[in-house]
C-alpha positions in Angstrom: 14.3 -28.8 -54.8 11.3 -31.0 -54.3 12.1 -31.8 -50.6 12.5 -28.1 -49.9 8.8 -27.4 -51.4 7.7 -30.6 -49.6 9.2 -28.9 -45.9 7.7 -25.7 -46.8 4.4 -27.3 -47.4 4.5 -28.8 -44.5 5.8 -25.8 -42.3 2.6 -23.8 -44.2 0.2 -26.8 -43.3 2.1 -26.5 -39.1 1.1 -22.7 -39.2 -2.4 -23.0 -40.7 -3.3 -25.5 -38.4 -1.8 -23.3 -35.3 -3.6 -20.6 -37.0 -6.6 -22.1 -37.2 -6.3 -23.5 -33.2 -5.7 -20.3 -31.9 -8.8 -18.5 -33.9 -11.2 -21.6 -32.8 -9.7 -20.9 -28.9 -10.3 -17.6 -29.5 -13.7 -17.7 -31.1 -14.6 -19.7 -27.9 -13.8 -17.8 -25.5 -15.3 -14.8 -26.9 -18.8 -16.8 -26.9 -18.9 -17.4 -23.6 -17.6 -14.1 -22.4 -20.7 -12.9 -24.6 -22.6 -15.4 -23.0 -21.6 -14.4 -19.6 -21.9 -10.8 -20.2 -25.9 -11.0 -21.1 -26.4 -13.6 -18.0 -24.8 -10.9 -15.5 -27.1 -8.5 -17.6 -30.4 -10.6 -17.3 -29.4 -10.6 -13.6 -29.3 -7.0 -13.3 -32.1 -6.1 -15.0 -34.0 -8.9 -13.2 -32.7 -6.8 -9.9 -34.2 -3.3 -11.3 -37.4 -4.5 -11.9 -37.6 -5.8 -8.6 -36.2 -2.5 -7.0 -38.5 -0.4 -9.4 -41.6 -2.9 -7.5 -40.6 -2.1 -4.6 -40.2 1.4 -5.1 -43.9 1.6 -6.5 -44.8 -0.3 -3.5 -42.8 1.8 -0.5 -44.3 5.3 -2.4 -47.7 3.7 -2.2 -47.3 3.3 1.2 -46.0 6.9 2.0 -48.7 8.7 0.3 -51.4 6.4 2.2 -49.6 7.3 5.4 -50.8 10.3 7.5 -48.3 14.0 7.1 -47.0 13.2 10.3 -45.1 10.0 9.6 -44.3 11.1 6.3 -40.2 12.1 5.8 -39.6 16.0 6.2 -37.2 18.4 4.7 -35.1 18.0 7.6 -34.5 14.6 7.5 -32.8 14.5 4.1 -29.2 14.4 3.6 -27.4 17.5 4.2 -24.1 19.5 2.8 -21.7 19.2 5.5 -21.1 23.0 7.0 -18.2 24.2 7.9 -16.5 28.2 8.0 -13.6 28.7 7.0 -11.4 32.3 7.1 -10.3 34.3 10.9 -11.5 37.6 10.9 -10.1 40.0 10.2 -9.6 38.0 7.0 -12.4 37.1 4.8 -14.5 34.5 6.2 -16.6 31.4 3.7 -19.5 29.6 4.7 -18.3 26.2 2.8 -20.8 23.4 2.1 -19.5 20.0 1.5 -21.3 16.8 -0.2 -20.2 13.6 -1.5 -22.8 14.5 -4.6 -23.8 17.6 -6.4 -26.5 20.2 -5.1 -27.4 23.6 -6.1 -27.6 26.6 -3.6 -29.8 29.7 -4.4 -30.1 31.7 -1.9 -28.6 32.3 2.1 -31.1 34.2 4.7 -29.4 35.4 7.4 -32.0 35.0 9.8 -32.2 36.2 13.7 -32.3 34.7 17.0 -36.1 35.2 17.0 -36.6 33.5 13.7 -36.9 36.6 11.7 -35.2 37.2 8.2 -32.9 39.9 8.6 -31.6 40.0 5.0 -30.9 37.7 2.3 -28.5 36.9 -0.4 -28.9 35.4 -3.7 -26.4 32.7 -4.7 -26.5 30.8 -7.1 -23.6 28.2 -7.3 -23.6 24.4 -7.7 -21.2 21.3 -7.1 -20.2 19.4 -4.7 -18.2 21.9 -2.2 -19.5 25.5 -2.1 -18.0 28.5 -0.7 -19.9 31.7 -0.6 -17.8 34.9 1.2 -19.6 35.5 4.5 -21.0 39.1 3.8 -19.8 41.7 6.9 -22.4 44.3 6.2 -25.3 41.6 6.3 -23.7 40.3 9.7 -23.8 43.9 11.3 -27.3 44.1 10.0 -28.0 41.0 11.9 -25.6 42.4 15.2 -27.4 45.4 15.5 -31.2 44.4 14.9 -31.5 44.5 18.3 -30.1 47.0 20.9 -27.2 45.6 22.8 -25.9 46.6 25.9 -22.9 44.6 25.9 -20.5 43.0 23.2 -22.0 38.9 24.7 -22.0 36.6 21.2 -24.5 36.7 19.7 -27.0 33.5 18.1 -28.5 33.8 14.3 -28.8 31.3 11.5 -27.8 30.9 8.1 -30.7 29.2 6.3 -29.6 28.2 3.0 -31.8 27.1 0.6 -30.7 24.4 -1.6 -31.5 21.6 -4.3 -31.0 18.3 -3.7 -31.0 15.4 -6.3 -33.4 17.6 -7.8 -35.5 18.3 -4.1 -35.5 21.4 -3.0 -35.0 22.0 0.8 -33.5 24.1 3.5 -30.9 24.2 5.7 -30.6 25.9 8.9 -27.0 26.2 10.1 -27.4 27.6 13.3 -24.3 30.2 14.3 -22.6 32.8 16.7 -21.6 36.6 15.7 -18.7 37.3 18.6 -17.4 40.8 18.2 -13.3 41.1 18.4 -11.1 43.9 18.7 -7.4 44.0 17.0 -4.9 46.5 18.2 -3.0 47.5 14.8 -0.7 50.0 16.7 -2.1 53.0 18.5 -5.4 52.4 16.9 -8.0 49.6 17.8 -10.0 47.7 15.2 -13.2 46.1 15.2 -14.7 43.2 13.6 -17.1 40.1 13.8 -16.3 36.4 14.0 -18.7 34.0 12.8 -18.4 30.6 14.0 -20.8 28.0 13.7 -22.9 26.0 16.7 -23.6 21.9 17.3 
């Protein structure tokens, strides 16, 4: 009886000790992960303040500088454009990003630079497809008299926000009228495709 209490002492002193080994280890190696974390965290905030000075210091700069070196609009990054759809089908201007933007509104604008018509959009994400609207493209085909079915030039200018900067895009584009034969009867309609 007394050597039986004596081994169970001593297996309970075994696991304490093991016990108390692997709560030290562990104690340890939570310290330095602690410790580690705020080192990588002093680094990084050390690496903020240094982009946040040189920030200050490249704005400076721009503002000082005359209008004409200063970034435009049309150097910013842009949606990718793309359309998507074969007439007679529906056709989608689609506007791709690797980040969000907003679109408000698309101006279909003419050859000449003139606003033909407009259309008010407002969508946001990072792909957006707005339906390419026929009646606005026939207001744009026939804006000027034509004497032959050649393509056509115009421009979508979309007018968009990006990381909170709102810009333009002009998408410049082609209106090429088709015909379809849908048994005895011919049908008409417009392509839009879009130009380099």
């Amino acid at each position: 009886m007394r050597m039986g209490s004596v081994v169970g002492g001593l297996l309970g002193a075994i696991a304490g000790a093991a016990l108390a080994a692997y709560v030290q280890k562990r104690r340890a190696s939570e310290r330095r992960d602690e410790n580690e974390f705020r080192r990588t965290l002093a680094e990084l905030e050390a690496e903020i303040e240094e982009l946040e000075f040189n920030l200050r210091g490249r704005k400076g700069r721009l503002e000082s500088a005359p209008a004409s070196q200063r970034a435009k609009p049309s150097a910013w990054p842009r949606p990718f454009p793309e359309v998507r759809g074969e007439p007679p089908e529906q056709q989608y201007l689609v506007l791709t990003a690797d980040r969000n933007f907003k679109l408000s509104r698309i101006d279909y604008v003419s050859n000449r630079g003139t606003t033909v018509v407009s259309e008010d959009v407002e969508k946001s994400g990072s792909r957006i497809e707005v339906p390419i609207n026929e009646k606005k493209i026939s207001c744009v085909w026939y804006l000027f008299q034509r004497v032959s079915a050649a393509p056509m030039q115009f421009q979508f200018r979309c007018h968009l926000s990006l990381d909170g900067v709102e810009t333009e895009a002009v998408l410049p584009a082609v209106i090429q009228q088709r015909f379809m034969r849908i048994g005895l009867a011919r049908t008409l309609f417009r392509q839009v495709t879009l130009t380099p």
